[in-house]
C-alpha positions, 0 to 999 in steps of 0.5 A, spaced: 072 142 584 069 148 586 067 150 592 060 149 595 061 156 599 060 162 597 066 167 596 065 172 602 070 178 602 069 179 609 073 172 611 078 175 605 079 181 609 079 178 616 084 174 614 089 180 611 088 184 618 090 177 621 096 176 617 097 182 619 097 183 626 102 176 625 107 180 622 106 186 627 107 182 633 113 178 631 116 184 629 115 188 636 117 181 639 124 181 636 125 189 636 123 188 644 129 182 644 134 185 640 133 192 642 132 192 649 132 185 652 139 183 650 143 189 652 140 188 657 142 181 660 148 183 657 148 189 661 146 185 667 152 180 667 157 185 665 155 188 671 155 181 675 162 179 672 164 186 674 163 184 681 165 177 680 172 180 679 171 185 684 169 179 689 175 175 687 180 181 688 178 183 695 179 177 696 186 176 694 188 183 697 188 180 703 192 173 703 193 169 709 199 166 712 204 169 707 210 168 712 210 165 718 206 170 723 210 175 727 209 174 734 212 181 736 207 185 734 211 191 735 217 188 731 210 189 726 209 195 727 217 197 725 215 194 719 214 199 715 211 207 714 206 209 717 201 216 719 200 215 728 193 215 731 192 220 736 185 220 738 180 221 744 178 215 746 184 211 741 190 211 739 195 207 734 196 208 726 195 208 720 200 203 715 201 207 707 203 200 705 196 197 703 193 205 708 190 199 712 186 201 719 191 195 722 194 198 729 189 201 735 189 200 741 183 203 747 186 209 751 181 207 756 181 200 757 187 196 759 189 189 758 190 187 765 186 189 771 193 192 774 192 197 769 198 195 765 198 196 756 191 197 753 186 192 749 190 192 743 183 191 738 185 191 731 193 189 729 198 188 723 197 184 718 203 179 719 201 178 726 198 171 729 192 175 732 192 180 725 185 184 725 185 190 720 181 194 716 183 195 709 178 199 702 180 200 694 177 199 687 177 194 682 177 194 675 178 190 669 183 195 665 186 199 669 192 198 676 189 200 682 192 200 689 193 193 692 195 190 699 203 192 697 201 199 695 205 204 699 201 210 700 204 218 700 201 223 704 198 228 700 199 236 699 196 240 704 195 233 708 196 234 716 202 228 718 197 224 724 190 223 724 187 226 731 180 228 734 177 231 730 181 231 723 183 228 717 189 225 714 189 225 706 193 219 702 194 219 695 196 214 688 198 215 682 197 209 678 202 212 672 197 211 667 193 217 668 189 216 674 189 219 681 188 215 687 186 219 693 184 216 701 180 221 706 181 218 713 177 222 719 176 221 726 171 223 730 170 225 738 169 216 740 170 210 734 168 212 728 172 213 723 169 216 716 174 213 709 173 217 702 176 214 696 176 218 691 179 217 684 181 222 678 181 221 671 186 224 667 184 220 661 180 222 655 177 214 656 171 213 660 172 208 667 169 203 671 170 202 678 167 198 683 169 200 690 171 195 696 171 194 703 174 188 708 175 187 715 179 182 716 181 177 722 188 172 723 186 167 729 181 166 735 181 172 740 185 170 746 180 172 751 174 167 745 170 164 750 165 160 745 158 162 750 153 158 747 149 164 750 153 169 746 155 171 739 162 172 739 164 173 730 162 175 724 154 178 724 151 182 719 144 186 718 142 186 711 135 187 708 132 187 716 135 181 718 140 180 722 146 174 721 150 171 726 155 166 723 160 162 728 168 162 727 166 155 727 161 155 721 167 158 717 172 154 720 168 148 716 168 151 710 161 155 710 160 162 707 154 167 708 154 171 700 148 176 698 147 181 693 144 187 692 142 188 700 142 195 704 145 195 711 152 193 715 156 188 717 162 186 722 166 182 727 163 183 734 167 180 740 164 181 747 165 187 749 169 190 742 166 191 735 168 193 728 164 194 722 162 197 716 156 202 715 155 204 708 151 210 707 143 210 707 139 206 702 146 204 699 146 197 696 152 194 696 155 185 695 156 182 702 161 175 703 163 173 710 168 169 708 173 163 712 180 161 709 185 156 712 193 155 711 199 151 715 201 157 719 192 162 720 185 161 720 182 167 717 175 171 717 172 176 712 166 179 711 166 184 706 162 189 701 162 191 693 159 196 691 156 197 684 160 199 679 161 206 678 162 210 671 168 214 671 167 219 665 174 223 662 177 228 665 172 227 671 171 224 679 168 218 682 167 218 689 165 212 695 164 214 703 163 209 709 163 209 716 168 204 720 166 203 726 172 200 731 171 200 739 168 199 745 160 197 744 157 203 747 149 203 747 148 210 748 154 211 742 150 206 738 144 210 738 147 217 737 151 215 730 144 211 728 140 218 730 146 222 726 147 219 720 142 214 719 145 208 720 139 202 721 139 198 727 145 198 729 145 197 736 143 190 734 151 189 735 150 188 742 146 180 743 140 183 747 138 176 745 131 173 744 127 177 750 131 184 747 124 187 749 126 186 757 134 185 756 133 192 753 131 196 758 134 192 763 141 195 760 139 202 760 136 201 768 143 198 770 147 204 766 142 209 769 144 206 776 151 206 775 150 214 773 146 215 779 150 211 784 158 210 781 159 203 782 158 198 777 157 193 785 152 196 788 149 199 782 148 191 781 144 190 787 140 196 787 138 193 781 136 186 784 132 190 789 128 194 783 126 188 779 125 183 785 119 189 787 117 190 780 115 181 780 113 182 788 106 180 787 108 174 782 113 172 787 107 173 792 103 168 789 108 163 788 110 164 795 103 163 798 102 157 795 108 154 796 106 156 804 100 152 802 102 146 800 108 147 807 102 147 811 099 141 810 106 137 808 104 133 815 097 131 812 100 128 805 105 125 809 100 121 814 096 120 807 102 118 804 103 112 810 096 110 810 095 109 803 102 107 799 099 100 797 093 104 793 096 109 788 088 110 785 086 111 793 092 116 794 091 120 788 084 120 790 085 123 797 090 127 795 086 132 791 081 131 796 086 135 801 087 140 796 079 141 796 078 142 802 084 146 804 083 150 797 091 149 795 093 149 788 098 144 787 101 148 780 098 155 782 106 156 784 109 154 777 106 160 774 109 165 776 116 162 777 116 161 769 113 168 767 120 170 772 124 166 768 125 171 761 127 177 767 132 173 770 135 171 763 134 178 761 138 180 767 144 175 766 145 178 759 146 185 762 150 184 766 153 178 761 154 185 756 157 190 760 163 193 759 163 197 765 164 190 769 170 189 766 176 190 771 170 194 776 172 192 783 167 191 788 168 190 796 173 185 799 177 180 795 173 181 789 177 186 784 174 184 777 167 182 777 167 180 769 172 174 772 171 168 776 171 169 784 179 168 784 178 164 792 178 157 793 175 153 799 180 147 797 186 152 798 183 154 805 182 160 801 190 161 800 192 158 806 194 152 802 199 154 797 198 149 791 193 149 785 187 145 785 184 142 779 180 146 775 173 143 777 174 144 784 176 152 783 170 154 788 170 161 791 167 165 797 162 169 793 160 160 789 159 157 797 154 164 799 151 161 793 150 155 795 148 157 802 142 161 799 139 155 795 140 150 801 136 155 804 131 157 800 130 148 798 129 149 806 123 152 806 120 149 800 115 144 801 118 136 799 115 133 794 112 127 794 116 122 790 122 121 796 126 120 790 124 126 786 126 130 793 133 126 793 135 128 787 132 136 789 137 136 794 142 136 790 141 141 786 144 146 789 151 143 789 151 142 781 149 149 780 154 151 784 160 148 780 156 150 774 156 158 777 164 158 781 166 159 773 162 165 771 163 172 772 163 173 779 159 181 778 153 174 776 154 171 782 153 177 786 147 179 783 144 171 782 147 170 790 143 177 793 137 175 789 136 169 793 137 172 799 131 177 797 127 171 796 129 168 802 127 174 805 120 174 802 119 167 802 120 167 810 115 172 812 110 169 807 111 162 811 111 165 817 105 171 817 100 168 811 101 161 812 101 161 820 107 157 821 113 157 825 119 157 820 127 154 822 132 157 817 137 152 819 133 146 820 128 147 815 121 145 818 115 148 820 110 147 826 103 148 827 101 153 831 097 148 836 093 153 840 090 156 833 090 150 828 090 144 834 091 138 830 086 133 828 
């Protein structure tokens, strides 16, 4: 049958073109996945196998609970060879089994407040407290250094590592490559390690360097502050992490790729941490692991994989930070070297913004005055100023309400049988007398953020730690260690701990029954009942807090005593008894009625 249409060559040659186009596209899109887009995945997971492997080496490089743990960690430390630290601010030793950073200890801070034995950061493997940093590589088809390796110093390498210098370890895997370890100390606590490997091989390498810390069990000074962060945290990609010991404990772990920043162990006043250069991208874990004999933590990073030609070097540089948290020191390293926010190992908390400052006025004040006690109370004195006129406010309505306390009460009697009338009547007094009820609230609660903030610093401070102040107190980061039910040391027995109430605690007390006394009652008699004993609760909450807390909390209530006082007395026009608690109408200005 012949076609009713008319042949039409253009409809021949639009259809050529389209064939054409077809062959065209398909042959760009399988040259564009056979040429391009499979060597590239299969690029992409070579190089995620690659640190697969990576991963799973760092982790076996640090076993836990191998052996039963060695109580003596001086009988660890006689283990085996090692290279002695002689730094300013740190001494200790370096272990050529592993060239772990596992024995240090803080030249200027002791164990206990009779200045016997420094803080003992970082320990041994084998140790029930172990905590130690260790770095290598990895690879696939190569021996590379592990735990059990032992390390020989290098030619030319000076035989202790001391302020200022270097020491230089070396392995010879006997198959052509060269291993060798830079380790520097500077004038504090950071530590600068280079790796280096050398190839001798007419083969290319790869290699994936790696960098842990480990720790073996809870501190023995843990105390588990639901305030403060005490374990594992990390700064990648402009977020901080905090994990809890507790988290890993469970089985939790924390794993990213491909991040920027740094990450640690931080302990209240201690850290040790791994800064990667700038802009550096590395994997991060922190990671928990359990035996019959130790609970483990570990965070660690994986670098990428780096080519290693024929004949030729690799090199990877990071900074380990293990010591005191300084705030100042923090800043200068990240000025120095670039590091990103790592004054963020202090928990500054969620008022940072005022804790911040605070931290600094504090320490300026400690500079200025050379005692952390008074530097304490000079403090309180400067930030109460700073909120007077808050607490102004707040004072003056509570004078207010103070002053016509007799009239609700006659109002109270007249009308206890109406509530509506009551309510009624009340708001009426408040009318006439132009007294705010709630006009006293608002500044307290604006107060609030500051004396958390203030708690934080004096909670962070290092330089409360052993710092004596006036009379019994000798370390104002400890409990006040007198105790009303032992007559203070007159009775030698030891009471429970729930009845350890000492001096500093009951001046507390006293300073809140003193305040409560020149508040105005509240009109539910059971709300006020339950007001009245407040300050005995919080005074047995208080009595196991660091007594540097006491202080500060106890002095700042004598300050607001004070100015509650004289605000009762010269703005609200009454007579004030601190000892009975009451106020009287001046009769002859104010005559009742």
């Amino acid at each position: 049958m012949k076609s009713l249409l008319p042949n039409n060559p253009n409809n021949e040659q639009d259809n050529t073109r389209l064939l054409v186009a077809i062959v065209v596209s398909m042959v760009i899109l399988f040259g564009f996945h056979f040429l391009y887009e499979k060597p590239r995945q299969e690029k992409l997971l070579q190089q995620q196998q690659q640190v697969l492997q990576a991963q799973e080496a760092v982790t076996a490089t640090a076993p836990v609970g191998e052996q039963p743990p060695i109580e003596n960690r001086s009988e660890a430390l006689r283990s085996g060879k090692r290279i002695p630290i002689h730094g300013a601010k740190v001494t200790g030793s370096l272990a050529l089994t592993g060239a772990r950073i596992d024995d240090l200890s803080m030249n200027e801070y002791y164990a206990t407040i009779e200045n016997k034995g420094h803080v003992d950061l970082l320990s041994p493997s084998g140790t029930r407290g172990a905590y130690y940093v260790e770095s290598g590589w990895t690879s696939s088809d190569s021996p590379v250094p592990d735990s059990k390796t032992v390390w020989t110093l290098a030619p030319g390498s000076k035989a202790a590592l001391e302020t200022g210098g270097a020491v230089t370890l070396q392995w010879d895997n006997g198959q052509g490559l060269l291993f060798t370890r830079r380790i520097e100390l500077d004038d504090n606590y950071l530590f600068t390690v280079t790796q280096k490997i050398t190839n001798k091989t007419a083969a290319e390498k790869k290699f994936n360097a790696w960098y842990l810390i480990s720790r073996h069990n809870l501190p023995d000074d843990f105390k588990g502050f639901f305030i403060l962060h005490e374990g594992p945290l990390a700064y990648l990609d402009g977020k901080l992490d905090e994990i809890s010991y507790k988290s890993l404990a469970k089985g939790d772990k924390t794993e990213r790729d491909g991040v920027q920043g740094w990450l640690g162990i931080t302990d209240k006043y201690w850290f040790v941490g791994i800064f990667p250069e700038t802009q550096e991208k590395f994997n991060a874990r922190i990671i928990g692991s359990k035996t019959a004999d130790a609970q483990a933590y570990q965070t660690d990073i994986v670098t990428e994989a780096r080519t290693l030609p024929p004949g030729g070097e690799v090199e990877d540089k990071k900074f380990i930070f293990a010591g005191v948290k300084s705030l100042p020191l923090m800043n200068a390293y990240q000025q120095k070297y670039g590091l990103e926010h790592i004054d963020l190992t202090f928990d500054f908390g969620m008022w940072y913004f005022i804790t911040k400052p605070f931290f600094y006025l504090l320490h300026f004040l400690m500079g200025l005055l050379g005692n952390v006690g008074l530097s304490i109370l000079a403090m309180t004195v400067i930030v109460r100023g700073a909120v007077f006129p808050l607490a102004n406010k707040s004072f003056r309505s509570m004078a207010g309400m103070k002053k016509i306390a007799p009239q609700l009460k006659e109002l109270q009697t007249k009308y206890g049988d109406n509530r509506e009338r009551l309510q009624i009547e009340i708001f009426e007094l408040y009318k006439r007398e132009k007294v705010n009820p709630f006009s006293g609230c608002w500044p307290l609660l604006i107060q609030i953020p500051i004396f958390f903030a203030l708690y934080k610093v004096i909670l962070l401070s290092v330089e409360l730690r052993h710092a004596p102040f006036w009379g019994w107190i000798k370390d104002l980061s400890a409990p006040d260690p007198t105790n009303i039910f032992t007559l203070f040391g007159l009775i030698p027995w030891t009471p429970p701990a729930v009845l350890m109430i000492g001096a500093w605690p009951l001046l507390f007390c006293l300073t809140m029954i003193i305040q409560k006394r020149l508040t105005p009652p509240m009109p539910d008699k059971t709300q006020e009942q339950l007001q009245s004993y407040f300050p005995f609760i919080i005074t047995f909450m208080l009595a196991k807090f660091a007594s540097g807390l006491v202080i500060y909390w106890t002095w700042s209530n004598v300050l607001g005593v004070l100015q509650q006082y004289y605000i009762l007395r010269k703005v609200g026009g009454q007579e004030v008894s601190l000892i009975h608690g009451h106020s009287e109408r001046r009769k002859k200005k104010e005559p009742h009625g």
